[in-house]
C-alpha positions as CSV (number, residue, x, y, z in Angstrom):
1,X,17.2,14.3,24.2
2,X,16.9,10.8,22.9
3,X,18.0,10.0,19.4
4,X,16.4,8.5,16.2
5,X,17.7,6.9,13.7
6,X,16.8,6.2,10.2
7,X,15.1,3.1,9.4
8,X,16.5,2.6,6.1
9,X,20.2,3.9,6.4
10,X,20.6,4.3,10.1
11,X,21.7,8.1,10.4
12,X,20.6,10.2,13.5
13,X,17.1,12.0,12.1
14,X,18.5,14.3,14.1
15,X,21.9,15.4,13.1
16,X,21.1,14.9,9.5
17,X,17.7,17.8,9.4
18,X,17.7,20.9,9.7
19,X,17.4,23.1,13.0
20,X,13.8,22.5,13.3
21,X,13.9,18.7,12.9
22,X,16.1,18.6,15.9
23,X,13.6,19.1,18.4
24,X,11.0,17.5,16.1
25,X,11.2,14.3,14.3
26,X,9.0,14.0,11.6
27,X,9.3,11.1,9.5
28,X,11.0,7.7,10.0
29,X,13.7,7.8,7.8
30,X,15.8,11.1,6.6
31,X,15.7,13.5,4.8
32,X,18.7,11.8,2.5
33,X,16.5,9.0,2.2
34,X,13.0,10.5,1.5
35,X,14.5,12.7,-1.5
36,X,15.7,9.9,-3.0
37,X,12.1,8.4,-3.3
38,X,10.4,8.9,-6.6
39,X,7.3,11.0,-5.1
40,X,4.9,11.4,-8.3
41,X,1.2,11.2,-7.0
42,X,-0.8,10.3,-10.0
43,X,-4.4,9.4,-10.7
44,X,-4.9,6.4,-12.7
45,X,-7.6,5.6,-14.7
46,X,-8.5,1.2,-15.2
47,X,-11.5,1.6,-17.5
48,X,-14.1,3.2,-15.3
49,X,-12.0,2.8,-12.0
50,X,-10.1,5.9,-11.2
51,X,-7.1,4.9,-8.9
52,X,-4.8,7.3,-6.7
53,X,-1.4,6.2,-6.3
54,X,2.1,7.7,-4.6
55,X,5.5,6.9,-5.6
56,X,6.8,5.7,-8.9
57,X,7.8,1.8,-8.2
58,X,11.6,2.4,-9.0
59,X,14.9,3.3,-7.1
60,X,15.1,3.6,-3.9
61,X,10.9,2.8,-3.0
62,X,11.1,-0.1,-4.8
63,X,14.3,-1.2,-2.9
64,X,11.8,-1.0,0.3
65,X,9.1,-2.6,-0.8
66,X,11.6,-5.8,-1.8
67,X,13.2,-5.3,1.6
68,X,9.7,-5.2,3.9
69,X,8.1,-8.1,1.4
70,X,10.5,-10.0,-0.2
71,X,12.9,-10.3,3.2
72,X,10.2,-9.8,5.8
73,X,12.0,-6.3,7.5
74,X,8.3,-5.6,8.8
75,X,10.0,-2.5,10.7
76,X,9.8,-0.7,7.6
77,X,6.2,-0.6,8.1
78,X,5.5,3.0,8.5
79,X,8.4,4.1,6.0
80,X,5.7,4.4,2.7
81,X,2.8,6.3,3.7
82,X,4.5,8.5,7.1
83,X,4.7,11.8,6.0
84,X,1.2,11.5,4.3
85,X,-0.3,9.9,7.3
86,X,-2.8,13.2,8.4
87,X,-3.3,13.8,4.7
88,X,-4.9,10.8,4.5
89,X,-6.6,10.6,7.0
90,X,-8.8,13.6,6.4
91,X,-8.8,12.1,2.8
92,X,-10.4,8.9,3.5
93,X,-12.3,10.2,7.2
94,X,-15.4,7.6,7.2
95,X,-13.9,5.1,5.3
96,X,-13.3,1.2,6.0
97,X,-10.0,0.2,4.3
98,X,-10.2,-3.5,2.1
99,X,-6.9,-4.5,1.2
100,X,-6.1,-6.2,-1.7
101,X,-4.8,-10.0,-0.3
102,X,-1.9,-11.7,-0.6
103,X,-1.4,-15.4,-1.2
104,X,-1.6,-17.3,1.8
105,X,2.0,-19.0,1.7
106,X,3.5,-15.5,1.2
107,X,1.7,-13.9,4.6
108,X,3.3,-17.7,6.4
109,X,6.6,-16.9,5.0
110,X,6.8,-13.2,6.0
111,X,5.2,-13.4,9.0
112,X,2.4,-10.5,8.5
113,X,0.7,-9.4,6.1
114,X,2.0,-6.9,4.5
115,X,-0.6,-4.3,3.1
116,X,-2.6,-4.5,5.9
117,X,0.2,-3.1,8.1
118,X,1.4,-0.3,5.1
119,X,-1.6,0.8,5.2
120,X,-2.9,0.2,9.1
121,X,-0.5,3.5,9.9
122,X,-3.8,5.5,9.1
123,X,-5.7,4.2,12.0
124,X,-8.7,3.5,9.8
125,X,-11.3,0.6,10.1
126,X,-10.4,-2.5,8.2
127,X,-11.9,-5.5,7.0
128,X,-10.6,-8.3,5.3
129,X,-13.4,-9.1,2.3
130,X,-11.0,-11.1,0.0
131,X,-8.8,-13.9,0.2
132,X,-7.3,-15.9,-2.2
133,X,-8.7,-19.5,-2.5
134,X,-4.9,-20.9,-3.6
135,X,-1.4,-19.4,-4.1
136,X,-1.9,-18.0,-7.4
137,X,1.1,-15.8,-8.1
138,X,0.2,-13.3,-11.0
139,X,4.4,-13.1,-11.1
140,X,4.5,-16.2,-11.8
141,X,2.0,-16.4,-14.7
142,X,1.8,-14.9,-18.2
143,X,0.6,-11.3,-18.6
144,X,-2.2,-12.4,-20.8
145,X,-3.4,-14.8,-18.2
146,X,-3.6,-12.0,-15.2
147,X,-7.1,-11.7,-15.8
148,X,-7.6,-15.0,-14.4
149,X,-7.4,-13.4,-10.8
150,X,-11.2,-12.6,-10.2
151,X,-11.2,-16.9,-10.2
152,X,-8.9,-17.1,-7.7
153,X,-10.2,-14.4,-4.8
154,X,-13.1,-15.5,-2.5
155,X,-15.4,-12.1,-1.7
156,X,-17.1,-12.1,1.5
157,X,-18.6,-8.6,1.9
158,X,-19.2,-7.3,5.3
159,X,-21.9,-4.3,6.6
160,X,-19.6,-1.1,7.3
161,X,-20.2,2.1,8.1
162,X,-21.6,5.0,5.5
163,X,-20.8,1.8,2.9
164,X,-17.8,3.7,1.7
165,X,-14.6,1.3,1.2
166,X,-11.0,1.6,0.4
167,X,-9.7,-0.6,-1.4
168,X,-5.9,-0.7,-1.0
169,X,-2.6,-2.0,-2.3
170,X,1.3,-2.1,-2.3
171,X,1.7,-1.7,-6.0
172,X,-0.4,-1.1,-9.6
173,X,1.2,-3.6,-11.8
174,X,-1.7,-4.4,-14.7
175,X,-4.4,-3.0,-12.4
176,X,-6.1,-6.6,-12.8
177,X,-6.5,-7.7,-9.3
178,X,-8.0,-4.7,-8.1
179,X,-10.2,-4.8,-11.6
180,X,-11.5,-7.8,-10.2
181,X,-11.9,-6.9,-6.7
182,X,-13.4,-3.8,-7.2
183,X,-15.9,-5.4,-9.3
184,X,-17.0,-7.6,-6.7
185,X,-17.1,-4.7,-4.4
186,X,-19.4,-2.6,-6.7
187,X,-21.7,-5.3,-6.8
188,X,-22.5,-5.1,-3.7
189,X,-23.5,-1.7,-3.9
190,X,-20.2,-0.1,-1.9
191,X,-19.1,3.6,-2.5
192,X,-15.3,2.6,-3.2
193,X,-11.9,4.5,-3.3
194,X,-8.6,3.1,-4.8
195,X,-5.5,3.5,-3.4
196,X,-2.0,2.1,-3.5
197,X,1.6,3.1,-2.6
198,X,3.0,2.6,-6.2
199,X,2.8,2.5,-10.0
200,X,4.5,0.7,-12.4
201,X,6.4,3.0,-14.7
202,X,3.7,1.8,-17.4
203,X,0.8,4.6,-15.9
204,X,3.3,7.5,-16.7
């Protein structure tokens, strides 16, 4: 029987289940590791935009996310949304997933992008409708001027089936980026979902 290991700690997933798990592996890191994630689904509401969202961004999640973004491990890929994977799937069935974009230096510097694979473990259609004209950084700015965003994305929209979109991303810090792309997306006459991994602490 070939081993697997933990992609956050390196344990066996084997040795450290329980009897069942032995014989079938069913995450990517163990079961140490996943309790020690801050699992809180929550719906969000941004004015009118209702937003579904995962995991609490602290701890041990928000060690991950610095880890796959901030240091480029793109093996921890599947690690977020893995045990919610056929969950989701029936969730979103018919859906085209839109991911929220990242700055165009940070995608060069990592390598990938990094939404688009967190959230390409759901086998979903995607398309890429946004893109942000220069490397604004809404870390990098004040919080009153996160607004600014909507001038910084270019919208292309694209014809996809049913018209039903998912619009995704890593983390719900203000909610002003996908404010301002989900109001280009509604005025182009889209059905649209929200959905990201994490909240800030803020939502509770």
């Amino acid at each position: 029987m070939i081993d697997c290991y933990c992609l956050w700690c390196g344990k066996s997933l084997r040795r450290e289940s329980s009897l069942k798990h032995m014989f079938y592996v069913d995450d990517v890191i163990c079961k140490s590791c996943r309790d020690k994630i801050s699992y809180r689904p929550k719906r969000i509401k941004l004015d009118d935009i209702t937003v579904d969202s995962l995991f609490v961004y602290e701890g041990l999640i928000r060690e991950m996310i610095i880890q796959y973004k901030e240091l480029s491990d793109e093996a921890l890929f599947p690690v977020f949304l893995y045990p919610f994977i056929e969950e989701l799937r029936r969730k979103y069935r018919g859906y085209t997933i839109v991911p929220v974009p990242s700055s165009t230096a940070n995608n060069q510097k990592r390598g990938f992008k990094a939404v688009n694979k967190m959230f390409g473990v759901l086998n979903l259609r995607e398309e890429e409708m946004f893109m942000k004209k220069d490397d604004f950084d809404q870390k990098e700015v004040d919080f009153k001027r996160r607004h600014e965003i909507r001038n910084h994305l270019v919208y292309e929209p694209v014809r996809v089936k049913n018209n039903k979109v998912l619009l995704v991303d890593d983390i719900l810090t203000t909610g002003e980026t996908i404010k301002a792309a989900y109001s280009f997306l509604a005025a182009s006459g889209y059905k649209i979902k929200v959905l990201t991994t994490c909240y800030n602490r803020r939502f509770l």
